[in-house]
C-alpha positions as CSV (number, residue, x, y, z in Angstrom):
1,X,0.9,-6.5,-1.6
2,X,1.9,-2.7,-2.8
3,X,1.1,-1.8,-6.5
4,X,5.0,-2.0,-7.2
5,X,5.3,-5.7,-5.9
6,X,2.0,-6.4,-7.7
7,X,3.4,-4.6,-11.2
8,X,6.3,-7.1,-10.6
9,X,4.5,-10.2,-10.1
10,X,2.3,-9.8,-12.5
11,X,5.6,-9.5,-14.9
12,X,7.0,-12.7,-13.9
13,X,3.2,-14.1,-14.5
14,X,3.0,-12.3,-17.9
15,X,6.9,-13.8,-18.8
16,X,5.6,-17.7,-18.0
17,X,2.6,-17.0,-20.0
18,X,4.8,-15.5,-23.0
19,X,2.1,-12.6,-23.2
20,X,4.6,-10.1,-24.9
21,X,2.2,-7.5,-24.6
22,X,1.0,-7.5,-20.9
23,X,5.2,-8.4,-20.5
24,X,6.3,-5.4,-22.3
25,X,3.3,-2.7,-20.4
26,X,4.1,-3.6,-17.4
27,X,8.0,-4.1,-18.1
28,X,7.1,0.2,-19.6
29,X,5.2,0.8,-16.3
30,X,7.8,-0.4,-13.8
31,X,10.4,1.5,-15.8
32,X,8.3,4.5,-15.8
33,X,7.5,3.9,-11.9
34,X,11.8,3.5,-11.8
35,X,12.2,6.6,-13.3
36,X,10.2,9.0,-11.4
37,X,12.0,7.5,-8.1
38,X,15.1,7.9,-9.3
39,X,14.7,11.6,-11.1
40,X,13.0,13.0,-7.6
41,X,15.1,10.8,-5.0
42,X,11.9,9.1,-3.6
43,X,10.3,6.1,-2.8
44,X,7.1,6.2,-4.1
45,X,3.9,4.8,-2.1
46,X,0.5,3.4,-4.3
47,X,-0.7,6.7,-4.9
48,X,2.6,7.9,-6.8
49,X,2.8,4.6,-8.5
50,X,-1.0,6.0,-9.1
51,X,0.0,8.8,-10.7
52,X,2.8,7.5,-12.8
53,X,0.1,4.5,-14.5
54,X,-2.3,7.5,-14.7
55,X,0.2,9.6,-16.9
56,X,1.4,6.5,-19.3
57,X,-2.4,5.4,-19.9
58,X,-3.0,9.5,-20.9
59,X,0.4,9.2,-23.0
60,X,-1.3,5.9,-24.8
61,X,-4.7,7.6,-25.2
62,X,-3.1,11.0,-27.0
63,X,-1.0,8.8,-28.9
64,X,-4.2,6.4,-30.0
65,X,-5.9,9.7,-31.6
66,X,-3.1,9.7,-34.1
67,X,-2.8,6.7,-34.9
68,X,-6.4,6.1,-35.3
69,X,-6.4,9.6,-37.6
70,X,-3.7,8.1,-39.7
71,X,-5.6,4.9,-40.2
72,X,-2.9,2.9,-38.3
73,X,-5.4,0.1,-36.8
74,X,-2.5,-2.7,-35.7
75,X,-1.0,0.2,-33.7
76,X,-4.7,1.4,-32.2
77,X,-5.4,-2.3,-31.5
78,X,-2.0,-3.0,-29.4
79,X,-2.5,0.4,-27.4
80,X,-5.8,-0.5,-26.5
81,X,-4.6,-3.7,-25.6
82,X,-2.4,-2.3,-23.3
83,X,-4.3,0.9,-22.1
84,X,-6.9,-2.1,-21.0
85,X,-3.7,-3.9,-19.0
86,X,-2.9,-0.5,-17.4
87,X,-6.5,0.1,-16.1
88,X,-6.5,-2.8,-13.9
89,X,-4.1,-1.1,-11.9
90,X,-5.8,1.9,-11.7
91,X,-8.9,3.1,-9.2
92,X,-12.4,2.5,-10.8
93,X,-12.8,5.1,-13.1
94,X,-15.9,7.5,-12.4
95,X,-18.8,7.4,-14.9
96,X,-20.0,10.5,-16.7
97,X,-23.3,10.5,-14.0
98,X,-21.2,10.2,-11.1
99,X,-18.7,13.5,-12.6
100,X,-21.9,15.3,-13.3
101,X,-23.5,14.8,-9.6
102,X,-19.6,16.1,-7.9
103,X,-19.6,18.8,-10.5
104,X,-22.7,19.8,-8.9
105,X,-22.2,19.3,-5.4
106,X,-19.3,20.9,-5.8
107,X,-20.7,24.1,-7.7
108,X,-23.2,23.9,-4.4
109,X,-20.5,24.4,-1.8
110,X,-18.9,26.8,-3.3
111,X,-21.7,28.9,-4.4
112,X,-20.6,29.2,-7.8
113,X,-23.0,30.0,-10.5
114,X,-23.1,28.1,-13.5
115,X,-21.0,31.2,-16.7
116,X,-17.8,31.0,-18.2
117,X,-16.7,33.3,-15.3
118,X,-15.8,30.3,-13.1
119,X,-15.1,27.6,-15.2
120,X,-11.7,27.5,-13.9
121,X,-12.8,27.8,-10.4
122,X,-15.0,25.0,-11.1
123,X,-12.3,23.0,-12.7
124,X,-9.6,23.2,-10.1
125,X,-12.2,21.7,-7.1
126,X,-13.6,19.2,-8.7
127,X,-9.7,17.4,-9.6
128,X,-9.4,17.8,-6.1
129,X,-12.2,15.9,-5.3
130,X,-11.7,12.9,-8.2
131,X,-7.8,12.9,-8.8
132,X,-7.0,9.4,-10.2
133,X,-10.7,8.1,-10.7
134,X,-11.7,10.6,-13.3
135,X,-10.0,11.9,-16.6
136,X,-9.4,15.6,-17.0
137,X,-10.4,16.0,-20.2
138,X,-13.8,14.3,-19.1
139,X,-14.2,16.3,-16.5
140,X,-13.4,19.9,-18.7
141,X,-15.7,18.7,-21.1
142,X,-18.4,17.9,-18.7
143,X,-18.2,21.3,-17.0
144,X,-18.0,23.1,-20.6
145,X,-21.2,21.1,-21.5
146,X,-22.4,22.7,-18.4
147,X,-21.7,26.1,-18.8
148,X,-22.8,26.7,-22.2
């Protein structure tokens, strides 16, 4: 079973249950998923569909900031809620240890040495390497941490 038969299964599961929340995320993500075949004319495989959860879990997160900032707990609580419902569709995430130990090995092969000089060198091969199981913003803050 593909992640797009699997988003709509677990619809029809969340709809029996009358779960309105896990219903309405995943109703979001298969409209989201919808969208981005229809806009570039494509079919997309698990690693689009991939992509597309990635980029509605990182809209969730910015949006939690504010919320939380404005004091806005029932909103904070319902996008955790369903930032948790998105994970489960996503890779395992990497932890901090596992970034830190790519960032090196990847410092390693390409001989770079650890200044400000190559951060974006640094940057760029490590999202290679850990596209869709690592956050970005983890990962710039990890090498940042490293640099300085």
């Amino acid at each position: 079973m593909n992640l797009k038969e699997r988003l709509a299964e677990d619809y029809k599961s969340a709809m029996k249950a009358k779960d309105e929340i896990r219903k309405n995320t995943v109703n979001f993500a298969r409209a989201a998923v919808k969208q981005m075949e229809v806009d570039g004319r494509v079919e997309l495989d698990d690693a689009g569909v991939i992509s597309v959860l990635a980029k509605q879990v990182k809209m969730r997160k910015d949006a939690l900031s504010d919320f939380e900032k404005a004091g806005r707990t029932d909103l904070s609580d319902a996008y955790n809620r369903e930032i948790s419902i998105l994970m489960e569709y996503l890779p395992k995430q990497l932890t901090e240890d596992e970034i830190k130990q790519i960032v090196d090995e990847t410092a390693e092969e390409l001989g770079i040495e650890y200044d400000k000089r190559n951060m974006g060198k640094l940057i760029g091969a490590v999202m290679v390497k850990v596209k869709g199981v690592a956050d970005g913003g983890v990962v710039r803050k990890l090498i940042e941490e490293k640099l300085s």
